[in-house]
C-alpha positions, 0 to 999 in steps of 0.5 A, spaced: 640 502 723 639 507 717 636 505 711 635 508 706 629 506 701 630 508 693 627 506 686 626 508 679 620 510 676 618 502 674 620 499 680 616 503 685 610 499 687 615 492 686 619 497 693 612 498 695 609 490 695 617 490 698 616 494 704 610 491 705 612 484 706 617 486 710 614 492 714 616 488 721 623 488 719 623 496 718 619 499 722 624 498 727 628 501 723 630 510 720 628 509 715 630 514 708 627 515 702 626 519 696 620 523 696 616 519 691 618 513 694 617 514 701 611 517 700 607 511 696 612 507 702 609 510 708 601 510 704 602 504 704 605 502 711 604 507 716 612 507 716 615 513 719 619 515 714 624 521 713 623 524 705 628 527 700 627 530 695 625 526 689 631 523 686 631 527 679 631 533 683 637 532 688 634 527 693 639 522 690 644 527 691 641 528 699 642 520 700 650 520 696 651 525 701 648 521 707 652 515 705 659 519 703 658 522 711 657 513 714 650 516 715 646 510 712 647 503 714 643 499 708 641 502 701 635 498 697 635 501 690 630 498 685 633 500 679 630 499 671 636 498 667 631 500 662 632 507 664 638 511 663 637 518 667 636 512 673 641 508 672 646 513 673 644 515 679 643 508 680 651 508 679 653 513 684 649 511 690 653 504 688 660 508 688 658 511 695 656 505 698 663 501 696 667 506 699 664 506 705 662 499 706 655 499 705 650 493 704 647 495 697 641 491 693 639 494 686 633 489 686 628 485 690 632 478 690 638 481 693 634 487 698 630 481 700 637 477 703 639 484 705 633 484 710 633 478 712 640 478 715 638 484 718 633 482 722 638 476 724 643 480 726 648 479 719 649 486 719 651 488 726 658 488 724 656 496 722 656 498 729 662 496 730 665 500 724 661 505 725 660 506 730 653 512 733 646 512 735 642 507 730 
């Protein structure tokens, strides 16, 4: 599956301590990140990621993109309703991801059912809708 991995400024280490618990879930995984986040991700973990640009410079443009083309699987975002500037993008990314019928979790609770449903399987139905080389 391809997953992309996104987060406010506030929330970055909250995605970071996430990727960390559950790096053997992802790591069998494509991963996709905004830059900042994917780089603190891969410091932290080792995972391979494929970067972006940062999101305020159009890498949450790259990822709409990716998702309006059925090219990603599951979008974790941790947004900050705090921040207005991300919560528009935040909103986009929501947008794509109910027209293409794609898993999307805006903060750790809901990342974390995401996750484990992944790794059980509750998300192959993807390769059946979509199908390609996962």
């Amino acid at each position: 599956m391809n997953i992309a991995l996104m987060s406010n400024d506030g929330k970055k280490e909250l995605m970071v301590q996430f990727c960390i618990a559950y790096c053997g879930i992802l790591a069998k995984h494509n991963l996709y990140a905004t830059k900042t986040t994917g780089q603190l991700i891969s410091a932290a973990t080792g995972l391979k990621i494929s970067l972006c640009l940062p999101a305020n410079q159009g890498g949450s443009q790259q990822i709409g993109a990716r998702i309006a083309y059925n090219e990603i699987d599951l979008v974790l975002y941790f947004c900050d309703p705090e921040d207005e500037d991300g919560q528009r993008r935040v909103n986009e990314i929501a947008r794509r991801c109910d027209r293409q019928m794609v898993p999307f979790a805006t903060n750790v609770g809901t990342a974390e059912v995401l996750i484990l449903g992944l790794q059980r399987g509750d998300l192959d139905w993807r390769n059946i809708v979509n199908p390609r080389n996962h």
